[in-house]
C-alpha positions as a Markdown table, in Angstrom:
| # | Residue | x | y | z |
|---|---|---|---|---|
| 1 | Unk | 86.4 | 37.2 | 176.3 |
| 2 | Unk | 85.3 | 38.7 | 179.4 |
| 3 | Unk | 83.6 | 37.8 | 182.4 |
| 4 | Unk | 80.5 | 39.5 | 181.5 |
| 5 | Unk | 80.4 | 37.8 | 178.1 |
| 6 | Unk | 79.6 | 34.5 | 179.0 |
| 7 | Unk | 76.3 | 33.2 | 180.3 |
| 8 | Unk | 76.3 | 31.2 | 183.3 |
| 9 | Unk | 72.9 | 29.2 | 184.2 |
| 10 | Unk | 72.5 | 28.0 | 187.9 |
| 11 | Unk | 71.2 | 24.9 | 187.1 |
| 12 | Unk | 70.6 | 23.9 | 191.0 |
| 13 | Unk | 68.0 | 27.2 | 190.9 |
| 14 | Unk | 66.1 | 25.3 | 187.9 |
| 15 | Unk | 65.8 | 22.6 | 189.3 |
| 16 | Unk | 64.9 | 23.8 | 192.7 |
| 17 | Unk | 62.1 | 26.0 | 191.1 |
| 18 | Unk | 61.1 | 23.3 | 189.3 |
| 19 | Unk | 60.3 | 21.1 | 192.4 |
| 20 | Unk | 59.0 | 24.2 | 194.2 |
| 21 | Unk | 56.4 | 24.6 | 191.5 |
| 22 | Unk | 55.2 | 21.3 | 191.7 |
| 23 | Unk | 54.8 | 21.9 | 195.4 |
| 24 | Unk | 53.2 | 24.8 | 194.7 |
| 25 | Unk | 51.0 | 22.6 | 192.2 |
| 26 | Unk | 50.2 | 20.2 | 194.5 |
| 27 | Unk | 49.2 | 22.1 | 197.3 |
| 28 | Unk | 46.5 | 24.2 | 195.1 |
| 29 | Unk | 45.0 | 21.3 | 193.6 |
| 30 | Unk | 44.7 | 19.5 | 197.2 |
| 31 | Unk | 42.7 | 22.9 | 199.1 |
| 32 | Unk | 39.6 | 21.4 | 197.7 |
| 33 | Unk | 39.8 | 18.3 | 200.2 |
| 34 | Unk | 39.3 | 20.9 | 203.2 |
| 35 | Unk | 36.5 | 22.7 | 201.6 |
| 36 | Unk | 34.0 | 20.3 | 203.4 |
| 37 | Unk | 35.8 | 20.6 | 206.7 |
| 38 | Unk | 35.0 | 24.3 | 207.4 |
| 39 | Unk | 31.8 | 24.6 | 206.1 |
| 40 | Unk | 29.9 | 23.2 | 209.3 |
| 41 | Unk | 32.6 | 25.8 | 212.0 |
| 42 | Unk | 30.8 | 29.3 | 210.0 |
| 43 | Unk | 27.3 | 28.7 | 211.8 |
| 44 | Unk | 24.7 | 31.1 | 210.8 |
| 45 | Unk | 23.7 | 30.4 | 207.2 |
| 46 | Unk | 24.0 | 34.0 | 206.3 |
| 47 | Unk | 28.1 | 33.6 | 207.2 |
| 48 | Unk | 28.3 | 30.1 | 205.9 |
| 49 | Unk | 26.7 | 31.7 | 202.4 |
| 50 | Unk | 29.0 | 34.4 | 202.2 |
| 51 | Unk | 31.6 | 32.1 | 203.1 |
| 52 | Unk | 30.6 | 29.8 | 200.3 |
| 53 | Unk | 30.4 | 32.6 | 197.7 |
| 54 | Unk | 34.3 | 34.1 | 198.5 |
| 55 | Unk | 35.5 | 30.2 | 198.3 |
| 56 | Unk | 33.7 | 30.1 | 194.6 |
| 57 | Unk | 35.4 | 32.9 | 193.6 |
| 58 | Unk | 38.5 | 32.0 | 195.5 |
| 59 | Unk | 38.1 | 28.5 | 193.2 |
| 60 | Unk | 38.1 | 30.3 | 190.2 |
| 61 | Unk | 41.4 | 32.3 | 191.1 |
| 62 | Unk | 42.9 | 29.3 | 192.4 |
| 63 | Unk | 42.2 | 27.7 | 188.9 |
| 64 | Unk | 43.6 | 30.3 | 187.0 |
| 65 | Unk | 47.0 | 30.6 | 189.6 |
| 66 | Unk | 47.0 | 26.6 | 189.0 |
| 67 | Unk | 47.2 | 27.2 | 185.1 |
| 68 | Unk | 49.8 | 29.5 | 185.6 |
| 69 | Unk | 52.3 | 27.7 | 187.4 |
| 70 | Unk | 51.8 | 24.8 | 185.5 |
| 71 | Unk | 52.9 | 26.9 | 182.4 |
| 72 | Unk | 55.6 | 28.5 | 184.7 |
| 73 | Unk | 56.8 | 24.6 | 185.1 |
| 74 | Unk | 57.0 | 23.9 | 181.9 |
| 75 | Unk | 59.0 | 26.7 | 180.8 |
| 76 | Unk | 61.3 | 26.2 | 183.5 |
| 77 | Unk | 61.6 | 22.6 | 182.6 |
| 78 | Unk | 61.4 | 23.5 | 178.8 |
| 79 | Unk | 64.5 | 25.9 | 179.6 |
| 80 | Unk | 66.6 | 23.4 | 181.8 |
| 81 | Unk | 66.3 | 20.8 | 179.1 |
| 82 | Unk | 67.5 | 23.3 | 176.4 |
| 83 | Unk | 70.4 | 24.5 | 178.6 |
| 84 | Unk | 71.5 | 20.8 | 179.5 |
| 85 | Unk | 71.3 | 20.2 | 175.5 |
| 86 | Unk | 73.1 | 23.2 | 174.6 |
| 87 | Unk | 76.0 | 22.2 | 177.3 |
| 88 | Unk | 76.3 | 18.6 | 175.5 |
| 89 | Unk | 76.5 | 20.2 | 172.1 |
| 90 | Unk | 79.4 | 22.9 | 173.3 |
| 91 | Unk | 81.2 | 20.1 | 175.2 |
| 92 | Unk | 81.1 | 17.9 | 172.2 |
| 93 | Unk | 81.9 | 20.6 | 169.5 |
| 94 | Unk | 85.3 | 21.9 | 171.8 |
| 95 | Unk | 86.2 | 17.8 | 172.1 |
| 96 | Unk | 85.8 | 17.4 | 168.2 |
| 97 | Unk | 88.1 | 20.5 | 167.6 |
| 98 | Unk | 90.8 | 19.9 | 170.3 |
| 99 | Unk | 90.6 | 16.2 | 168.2 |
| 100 | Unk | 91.3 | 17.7 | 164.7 |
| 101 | Unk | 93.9 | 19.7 | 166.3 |
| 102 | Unk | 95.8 | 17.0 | 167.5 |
| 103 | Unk | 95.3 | 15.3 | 164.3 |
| 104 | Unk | 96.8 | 18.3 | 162.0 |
Protein backbone atom coordinates (compact mmCIF):
# COMPACT_ATOMS: atom_id res chain seq x y z
CA UNK A 1 0.00 0.00 0.00
CA UNK A 2 1.16 3.30 -0.89
CA UNK A 3 1.42 6.60 0.55
CA UNK A 4 -1.29 7.99 -1.50
CA UNK A 5 -3.66 5.10 -0.67
CA UNK A 6 -4.38 5.87 2.76
CA UNK A 7 -6.49 8.66 4.04
CA UNK A 8 -5.16 10.74 6.67
CA UNK A 9 -7.71 13.17 8.58
CA UNK A 10 -6.12 16.18 10.55
CA UNK A 11 -8.22 15.97 13.28
CA UNK A 12 -6.65 19.26 15.16
CA UNK A 13 -8.16 21.14 11.66
CA UNK A 14 -11.81 19.65 12.72
CA UNK A 15 -11.70 20.53 15.69
CA UNK A 16 -10.25 23.90 15.21
CA UNK A 17 -13.00 24.68 12.52
CA UNK A 18 -15.32 23.47 14.70
CA UNK A 19 -14.55 26.10 17.41
CA UNK A 20 -13.99 28.71 14.75
CA UNK A 21 -17.58 28.15 13.60
CA UNK A 22 -19.01 28.60 16.76
CA UNK A 23 -17.12 31.85 16.97
CA UNK A 24 -18.26 32.61 13.83
CA UNK A 25 -21.88 31.75 15.28
CA UNK A 26 -21.66 33.71 18.12
CA UNK A 27 -20.43 36.74 16.81
CA UNK A 28 -23.52 36.95 14.11
CA UNK A 29 -26.08 36.25 16.44
CA UNK A 30 -24.61 39.01 19.02
CA UNK A 31 -24.50 42.17 16.03
CA UNK A 32 -28.02 42.73 16.90
CA UNK A 33 -26.99 44.10 20.53
CA UNK A 34 -25.20 47.18 18.59
CA UNK A 35 -28.01 47.79 16.36
CA UNK A 36 -29.47 50.45 18.92
CA UNK A 37 -26.05 51.93 19.46
CA UNK A 38 -25.62 53.50 15.98
CA UNK A 39 -28.93 54.41 15.15
CA UNK A 40 -28.87 57.91 17.10
CA UNK A 41 -24.61 58.74 15.30
CA UNK A 42 -26.55 58.80 11.38
CA UNK A 43 -28.40 62.18 12.11
CA UNK A 44 -30.64 63.31 9.41
CA UNK A 45 -33.66 60.97 9.22
CA UNK A 46 -33.23 60.58 5.55
CA UNK A 47 -29.51 58.75 6.38
CA UNK A 48 -30.74 57.16 9.56
CA UNK A 49 -33.68 55.57 7.07
CA UNK A 50 -31.49 54.34 4.56
CA UNK A 51 -29.35 53.26 7.15
CA UNK A 52 -32.14 51.25 8.76
CA UNK A 53 -33.29 49.74 5.45
CA UNK A 54 -29.43 48.28 4.40
CA UNK A 55 -29.28 46.83 8.17
CA UNK A 56 -32.84 44.98 7.36
CA UNK A 57 -31.56 43.55 4.49
CA UNK A 58 -28.18 43.05 6.01
CA UNK A 59 -30.53 41.04 8.90
CA UNK A 60 -31.88 38.88 6.44
CA UNK A 61 -28.37 37.90 4.97
CA UNK A 62 -26.93 37.60 8.25
CA UNK A 63 -29.79 35.04 9.02
CA UNK A 64 -29.29 33.13 6.15
CA UNK A 65 -25.06 33.10 6.67
CA UNK A 66 -26.14 32.17 10.41
CA UNK A 67 -28.08 28.95 8.97
CA UNK A 68 -25.32 28.13 7.07
CA UNK A 69 -22.59 27.86 9.32
CA UNK A 70 -24.60 26.26 11.69
CA UNK A 71 -25.17 23.46 9.08
CA UNK A 72 -21.39 23.82 8.25
CA UNK A 73 -20.95 22.91 12.12
CA UNK A 74 -22.72 20.13 12.20
CA UNK A 75 -21.19 18.51 9.36
CA UNK A 76 -17.89 19.17 10.53
CA UNK A 77 -18.89 17.75 13.90
CA UNK A 78 -21.02 15.03 12.16
CA UNK A 79 -17.65 14.11 10.17
CA UNK A 80 -15.22 14.22 13.26
CA UNK A 81 -17.49 11.94 15.22
CA UNK A 82 -17.60 9.51 12.21
CA UNK A 83 -13.74 9.63 11.78
CA UNK A 84 -13.07 9.15 15.60
CA UNK A 85 -15.64 6.09 15.31
CA UNK A 86 -14.22 4.69 12.32
CA UNK A 87 -10.53 4.89 14.09
CA UNK A 88 -11.97 2.84 17.20
CA UNK A 89 -13.44 0.26 14.88
CA UNK A 90 -9.96 -0.12 12.71
CA UNK A 91 -7.92 -0.14 16.03
CA UNK A 92 -10.19 -2.78 17.50
CA UNK A 93 -10.56 -4.96 14.29
CA UNK A 94 -6.24 -5.02 13.79
CA UNK A 95 -6.21 -5.88 17.86
CA UNK A 96 -8.79 -8.75 17.41
CA UNK A 97 -6.68 -10.22 14.37
CA UNK A 98 -3.15 -9.81 15.77
CA UNK A 99 -5.20 -11.78 18.88
CA UNK A 100 -6.35 -14.76 16.65
CA UNK A 101 -2.98 -14.76 15.26
CA UNK A 102 -1.25 -15.37 18.34
CA UNK A 103 -3.80 -17.84 19.21
CA UNK A 104 -3.38 -20.10 15.92
Amino acid sequence: MGEHDRLVVDYTLLESSKSNLRDIKKALKGIDRHRADIHDIWGHDSIAGKMDEFVTNWDNYRRELLENVEDLGKQVETSLKSFEKLDLDLKNANEKKREQKRGN
